[in-house]
C-alpha positions as CSV (number, residue, x, y, z in Angstrom):
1,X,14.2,13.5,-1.1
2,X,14.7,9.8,-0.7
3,X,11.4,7.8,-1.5
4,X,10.3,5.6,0.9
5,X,7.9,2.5,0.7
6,X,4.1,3.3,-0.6
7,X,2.3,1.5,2.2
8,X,-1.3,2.5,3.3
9,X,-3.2,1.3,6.4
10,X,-6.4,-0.9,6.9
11,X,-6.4,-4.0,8.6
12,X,-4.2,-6.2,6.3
13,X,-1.8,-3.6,7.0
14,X,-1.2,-5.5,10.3
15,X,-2.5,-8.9,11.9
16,X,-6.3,-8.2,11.1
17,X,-7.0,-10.6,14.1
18,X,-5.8,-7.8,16.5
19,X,-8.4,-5.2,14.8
20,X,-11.3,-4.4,16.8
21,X,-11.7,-1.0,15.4
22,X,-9.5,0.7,12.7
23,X,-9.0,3.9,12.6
24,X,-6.4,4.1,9.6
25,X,-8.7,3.9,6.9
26,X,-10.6,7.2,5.9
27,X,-14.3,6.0,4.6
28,X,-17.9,7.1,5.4
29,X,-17.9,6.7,9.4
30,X,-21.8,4.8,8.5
31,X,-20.2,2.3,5.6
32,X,-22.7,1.5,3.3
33,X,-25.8,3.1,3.0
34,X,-28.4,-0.2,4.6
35,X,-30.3,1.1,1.8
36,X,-27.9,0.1,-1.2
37,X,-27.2,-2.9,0.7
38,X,-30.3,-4.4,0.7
39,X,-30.8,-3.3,-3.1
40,X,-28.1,-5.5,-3.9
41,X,-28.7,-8.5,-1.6
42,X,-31.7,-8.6,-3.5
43,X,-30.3,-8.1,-7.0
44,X,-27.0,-10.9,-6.3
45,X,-28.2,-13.8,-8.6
46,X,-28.4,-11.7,-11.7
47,X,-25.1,-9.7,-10.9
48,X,-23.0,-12.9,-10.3
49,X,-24.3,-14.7,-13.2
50,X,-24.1,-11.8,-16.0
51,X,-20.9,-10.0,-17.2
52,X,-20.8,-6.2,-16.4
53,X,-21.2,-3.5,-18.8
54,X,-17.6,-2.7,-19.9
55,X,-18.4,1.3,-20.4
56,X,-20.1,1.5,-17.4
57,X,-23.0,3.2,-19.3
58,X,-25.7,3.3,-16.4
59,X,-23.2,4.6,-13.6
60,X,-21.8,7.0,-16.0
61,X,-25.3,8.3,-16.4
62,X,-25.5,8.8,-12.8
63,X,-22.6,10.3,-12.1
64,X,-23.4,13.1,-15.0
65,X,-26.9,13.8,-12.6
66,X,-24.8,13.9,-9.4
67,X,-21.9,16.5,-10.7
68,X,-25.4,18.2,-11.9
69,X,-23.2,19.5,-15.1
70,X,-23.2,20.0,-18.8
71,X,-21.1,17.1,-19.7
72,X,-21.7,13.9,-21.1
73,X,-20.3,10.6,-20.9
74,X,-17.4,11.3,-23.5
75,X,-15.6,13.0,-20.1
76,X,-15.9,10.5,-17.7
77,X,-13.6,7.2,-17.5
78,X,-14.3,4.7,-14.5
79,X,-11.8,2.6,-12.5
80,X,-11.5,0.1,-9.9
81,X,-11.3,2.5,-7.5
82,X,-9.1,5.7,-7.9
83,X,-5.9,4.0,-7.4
84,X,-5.8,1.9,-10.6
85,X,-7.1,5.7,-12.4
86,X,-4.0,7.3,-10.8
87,X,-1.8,4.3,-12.0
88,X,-3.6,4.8,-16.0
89,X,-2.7,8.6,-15.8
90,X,0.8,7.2,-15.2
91,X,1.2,5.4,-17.4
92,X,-0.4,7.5,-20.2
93,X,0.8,10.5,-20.0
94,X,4.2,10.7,-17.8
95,X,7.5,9.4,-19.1
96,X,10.2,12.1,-17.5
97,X,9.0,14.0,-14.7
98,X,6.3,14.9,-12.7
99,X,6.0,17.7,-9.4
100,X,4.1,15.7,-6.4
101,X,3.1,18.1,-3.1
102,X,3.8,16.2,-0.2
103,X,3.0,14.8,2.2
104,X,0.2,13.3,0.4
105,X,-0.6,10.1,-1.4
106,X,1.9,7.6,-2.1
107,X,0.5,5.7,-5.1
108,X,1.3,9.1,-7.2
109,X,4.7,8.2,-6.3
110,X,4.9,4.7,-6.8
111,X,2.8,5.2,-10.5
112,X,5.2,8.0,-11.5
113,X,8.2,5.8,-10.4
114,X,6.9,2.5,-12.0
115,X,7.2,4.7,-15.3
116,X,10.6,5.6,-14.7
117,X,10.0,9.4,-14.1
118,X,12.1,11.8,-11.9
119,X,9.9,13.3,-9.1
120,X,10.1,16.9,-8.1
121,X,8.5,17.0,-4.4
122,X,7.4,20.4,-3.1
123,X,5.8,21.0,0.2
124,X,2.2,22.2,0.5
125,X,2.7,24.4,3.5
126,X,3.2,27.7,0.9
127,X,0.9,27.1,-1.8
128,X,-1.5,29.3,-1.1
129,X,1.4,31.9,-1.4
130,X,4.2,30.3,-3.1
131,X,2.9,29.1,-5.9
132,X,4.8,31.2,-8.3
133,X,7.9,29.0,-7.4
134,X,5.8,26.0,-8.6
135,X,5.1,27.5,-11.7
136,X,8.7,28.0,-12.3
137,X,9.9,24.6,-11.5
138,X,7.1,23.2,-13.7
139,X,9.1,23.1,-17.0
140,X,9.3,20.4,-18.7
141,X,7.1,18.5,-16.0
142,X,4.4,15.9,-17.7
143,X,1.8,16.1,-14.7
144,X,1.4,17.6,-11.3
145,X,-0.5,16.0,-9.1
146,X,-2.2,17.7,-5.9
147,X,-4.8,16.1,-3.3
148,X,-7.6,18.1,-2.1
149,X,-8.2,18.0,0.4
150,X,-5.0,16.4,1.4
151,X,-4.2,13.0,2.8
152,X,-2.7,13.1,5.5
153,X,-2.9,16.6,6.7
154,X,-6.8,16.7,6.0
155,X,-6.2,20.1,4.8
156,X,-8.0,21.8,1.8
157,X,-6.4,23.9,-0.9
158,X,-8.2,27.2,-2.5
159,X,-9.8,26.7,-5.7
160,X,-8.1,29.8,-6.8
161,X,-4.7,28.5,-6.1
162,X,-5.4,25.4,-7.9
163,X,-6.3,27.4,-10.7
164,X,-3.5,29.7,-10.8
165,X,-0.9,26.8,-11.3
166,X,-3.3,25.3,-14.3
167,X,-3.4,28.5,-15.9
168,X,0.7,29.9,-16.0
169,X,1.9,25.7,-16.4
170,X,2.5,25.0,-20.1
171,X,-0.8,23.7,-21.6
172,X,1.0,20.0,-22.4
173,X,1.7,19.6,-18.6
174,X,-1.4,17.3,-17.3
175,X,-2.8,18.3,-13.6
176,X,-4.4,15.9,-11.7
177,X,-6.8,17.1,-8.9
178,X,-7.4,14.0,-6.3
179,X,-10.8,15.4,-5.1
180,X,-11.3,11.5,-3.7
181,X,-12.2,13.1,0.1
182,X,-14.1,16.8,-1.4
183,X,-17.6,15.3,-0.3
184,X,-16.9,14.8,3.0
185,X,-15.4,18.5,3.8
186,X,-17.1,21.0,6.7
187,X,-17.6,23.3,3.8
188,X,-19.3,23.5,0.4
189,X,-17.7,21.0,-1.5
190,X,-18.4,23.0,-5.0
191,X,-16.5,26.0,-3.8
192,X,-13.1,24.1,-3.7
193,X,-14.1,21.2,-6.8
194,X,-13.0,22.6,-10.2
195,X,-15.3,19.9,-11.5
196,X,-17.0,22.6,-12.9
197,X,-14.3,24.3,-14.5
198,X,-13.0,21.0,-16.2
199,X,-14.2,22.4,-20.1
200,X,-11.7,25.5,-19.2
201,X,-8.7,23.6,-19.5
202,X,-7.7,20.8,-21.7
203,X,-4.9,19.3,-19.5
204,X,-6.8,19.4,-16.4
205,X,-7.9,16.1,-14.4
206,X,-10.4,15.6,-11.9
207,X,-10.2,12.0,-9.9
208,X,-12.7,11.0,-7.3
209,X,-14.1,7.9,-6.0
210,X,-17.1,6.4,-4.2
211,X,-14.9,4.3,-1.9
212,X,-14.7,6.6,0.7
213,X,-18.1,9.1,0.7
214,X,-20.4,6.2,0.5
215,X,-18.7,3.3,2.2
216,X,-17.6,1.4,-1.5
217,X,-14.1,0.7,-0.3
218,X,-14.3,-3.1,-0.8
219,X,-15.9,-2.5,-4.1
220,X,-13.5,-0.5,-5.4
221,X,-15.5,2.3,-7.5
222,X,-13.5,5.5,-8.8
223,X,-14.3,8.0,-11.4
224,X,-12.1,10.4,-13.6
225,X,-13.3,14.1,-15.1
226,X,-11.4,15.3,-17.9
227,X,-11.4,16.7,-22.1
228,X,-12.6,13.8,-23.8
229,X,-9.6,13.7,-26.2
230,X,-8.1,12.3,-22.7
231,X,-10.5,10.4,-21.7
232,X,-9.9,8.4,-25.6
233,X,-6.1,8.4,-24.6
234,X,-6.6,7.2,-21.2
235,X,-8.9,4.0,-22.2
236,X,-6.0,2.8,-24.3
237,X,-4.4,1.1,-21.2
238,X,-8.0,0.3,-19.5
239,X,-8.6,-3.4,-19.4
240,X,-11.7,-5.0,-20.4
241,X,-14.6,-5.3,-17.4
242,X,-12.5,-3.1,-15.0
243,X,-15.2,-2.4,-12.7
244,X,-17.2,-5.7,-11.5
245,X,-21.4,-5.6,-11.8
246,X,-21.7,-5.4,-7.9
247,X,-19.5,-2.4,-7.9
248,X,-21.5,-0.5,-11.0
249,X,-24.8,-1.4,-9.3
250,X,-23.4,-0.3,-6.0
251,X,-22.0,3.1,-7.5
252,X,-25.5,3.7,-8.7
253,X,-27.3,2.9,-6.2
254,X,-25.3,5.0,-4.0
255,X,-25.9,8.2,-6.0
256,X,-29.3,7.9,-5.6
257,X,-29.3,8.2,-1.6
258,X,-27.6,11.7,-0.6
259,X,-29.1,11.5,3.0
260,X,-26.6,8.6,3.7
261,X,-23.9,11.4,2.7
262,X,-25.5,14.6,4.0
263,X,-25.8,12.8,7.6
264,X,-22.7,11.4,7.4
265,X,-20.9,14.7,6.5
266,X,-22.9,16.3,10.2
267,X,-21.6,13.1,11.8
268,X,-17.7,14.1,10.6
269,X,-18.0,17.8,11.8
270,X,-19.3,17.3,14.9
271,X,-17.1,14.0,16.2
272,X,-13.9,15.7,14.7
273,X,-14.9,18.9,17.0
274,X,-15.4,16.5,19.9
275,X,-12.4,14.3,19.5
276,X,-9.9,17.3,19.0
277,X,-11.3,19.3,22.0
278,X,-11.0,15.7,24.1
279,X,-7.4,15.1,23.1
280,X,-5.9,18.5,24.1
281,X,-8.0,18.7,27.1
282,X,-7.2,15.0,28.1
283,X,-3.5,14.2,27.0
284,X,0.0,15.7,27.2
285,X,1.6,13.5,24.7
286,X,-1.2,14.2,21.9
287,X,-1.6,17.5,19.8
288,X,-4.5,17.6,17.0
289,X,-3.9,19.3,13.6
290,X,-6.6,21.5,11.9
291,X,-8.2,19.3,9.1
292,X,-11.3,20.1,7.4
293,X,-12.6,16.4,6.6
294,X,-12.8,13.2,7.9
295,X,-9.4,12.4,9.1
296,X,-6.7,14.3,11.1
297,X,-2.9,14.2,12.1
298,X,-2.1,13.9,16.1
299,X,1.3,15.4,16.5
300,X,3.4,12.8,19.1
301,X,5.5,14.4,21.8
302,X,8.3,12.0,22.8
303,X,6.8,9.4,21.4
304,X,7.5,7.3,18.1
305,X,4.8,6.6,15.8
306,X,4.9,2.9,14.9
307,X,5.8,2.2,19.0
308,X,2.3,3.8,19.5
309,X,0.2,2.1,16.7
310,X,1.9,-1.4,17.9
311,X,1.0,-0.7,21.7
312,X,-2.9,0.6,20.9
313,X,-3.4,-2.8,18.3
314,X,-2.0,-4.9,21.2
315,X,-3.6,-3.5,24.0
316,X,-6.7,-2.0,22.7
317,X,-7.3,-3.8,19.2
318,X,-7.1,0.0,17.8
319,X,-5.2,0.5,14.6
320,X,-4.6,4.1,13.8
321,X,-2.0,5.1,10.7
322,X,1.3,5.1,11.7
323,X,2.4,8.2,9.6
324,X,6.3,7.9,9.2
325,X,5.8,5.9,5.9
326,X,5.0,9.1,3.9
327,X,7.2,11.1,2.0
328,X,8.7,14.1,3.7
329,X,7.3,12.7,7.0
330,X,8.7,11.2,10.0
331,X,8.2,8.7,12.9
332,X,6.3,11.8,15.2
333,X,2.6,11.8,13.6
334,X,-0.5,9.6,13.7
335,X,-3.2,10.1,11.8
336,X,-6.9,9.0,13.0
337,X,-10.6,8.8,11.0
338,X,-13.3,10.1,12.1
339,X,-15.9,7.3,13.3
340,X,-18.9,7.1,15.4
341,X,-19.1,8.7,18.7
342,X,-19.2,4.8,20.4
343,X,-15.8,4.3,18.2
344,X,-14.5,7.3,18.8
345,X,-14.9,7.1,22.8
346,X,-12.7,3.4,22.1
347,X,-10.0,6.1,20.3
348,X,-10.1,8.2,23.1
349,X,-9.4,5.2,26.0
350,X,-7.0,3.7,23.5
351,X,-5.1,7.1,23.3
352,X,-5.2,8.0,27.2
353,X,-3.9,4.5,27.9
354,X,-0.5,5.5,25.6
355,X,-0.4,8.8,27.1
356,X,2.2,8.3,29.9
């Protein structure tokens, strides 16, 4: 399957003068906790003048008390967000081949590519079921990366079927499980992380990130879970001071206020529900996918995707993601966040408007 351009949304994605709301960007409908942010207005003097911790120590130490696991530092490497982490998996351990489910994110693509590998894509409509086949074609594979729960479909994978793959690939194939979105799912995010199942298997990877649960995205904070005899491999390409002090102080901070994440994940159920019951009541041209996070694919009916994120930016200063630049997608899905109900009523006159 030809690859196509790794381009991602947000308001630099277009003229971010015609932004009024964007809905292309999947983070915490509330942003920042008001909380953190006045923690670090208050803490900015010594942050700008002092360089970071390299190691991260502190947020490390945080992030052990959040997962609420045995583990200890030794299994934990911290990024610049989760894209730079995907990128260092790259280029550490791939160099021939690697299986990427799609649709799903492109910067696996791009990483895998920028180390010269050969990508086997396989669709994630028949994992749950097919996942013998993916076994099979996993020889000689270096990694296998899956997203869960998926960007874009917003769909999450079973925990069992996950496992299944880890367990009958050979052990020197590494798996990397983007769990990025897991905290904002409808269900319990522990029944589908394998987080806790990271000391069972010495070539599985666990990627998340505070860019998009608590509003970081500017900040850039991710985190990586894995054997610590990968976690020594995997600093050998980290740069010195990868993640700034703001960022560190902002990751911890963060973790210390789980009401700005437990009402934000109420928020996300119940604005998903009332968005996808407005569309198909409302609109002809518009068909809502099942998702179970923050995010969710609008199937287009006679209409092209990039036509209709042009038309809502011009006329309504909404930008939603124009979807035909994924892999194994075309030009006949959008896909929206989940925002506040006063945003989300601007999604719903934006998407009326274009339904003609």
């Amino acid at each position: 399957m030809a690859a196509k351009t790794c381009l991602h949304g947000g308001v630099f994605s277009v003229n971010p003068a015609l932004v009024k709301v964007d809905f292309s960007s999947n983070v915490n409908p509330l942003g920042i906790s008001k909380r953190v942010l006045r923690s670090i207005q208050n803490n900015l003097n010594s942050l700008f003048s002092m360089y970071p911790d390299p190691e991260c120590r502190e947020l490390k130490k945080n992030l052990l008390n959040y997962m609420d696991t045995d583990l200890d530092a030794e299994w934990i490497t911290v990024g610049n967000g989760a894209t730079e982490l995907i990128h260092s998996f790259a280029r550490t351990f791939i160099r021939k081949k690697a299986i990427i489910f799609n649709p799903t994110f492109c910067e696996y693509e791009l990483a895998s590519k920028r180390m010269g590998a050969d990508i086997l894509f396989i669709s994630l409509k028949n994992l749950n079921s097919d996942y013998k086949s993916i076994i099979e074609k996993s020889k000689d594979i270096d990694a296998i990366f899956l997203c869960n729960p998926n960007n874009p479909t917003g769909l999450l994978v079973s925990a069992n079927s996950i496992i299944k793959i880890i367990e009958n690939v050979d052990s020197s194939t590494k798996v990397l499980i983007d769990e990025c979105f897991i905290e904002l799912i409808d269900k319990d995010p522990a029944a589908y992380s394998l987080i806790s199942r990271v000391k069972e298997f010495d070539n599985l990877l666990i990627l998340r990130s505070l860019t998009k649960s608590f509003g970081l995205a500017g900040l850039r904070v991710g985190y990586m879970v894995c054997n610590p005899k990968l976690t020594k491999q995997l600093s050998t390409n980290k740069i010195p001071w990868n993640v700034n002090g703001v960022a560190q102080m902002a990751g911890i901070l963060a973790l210390k206020d789980l009401e700005h994440l437990t009402y934000a994940r109420l928020m996300i159920k119940t604005e998903r529900s009332f968005l996808q019951r407005e569309i198909k009541r409302k609109m002809q041209s518009f068909t809502p996918r099942k998702s179970d996070v923050n995010y969710f694919l609008i199937h287009l009916k006679n209409k092209d995707s990039t036509e209709i994120r042009d038309y809502m930016l011009k006329e309504n200063g909404i930008l939603v993601r124009d979807c035909s630049t994924f892999t194994g997608m075309s030009n006949d899905y959008i896909r929206v966040a989940v925002k506040t109900h006063e945003e989300n009523l601007l999604l719903l006159d934006a998407l009326e408007s274009s339904d003609k």
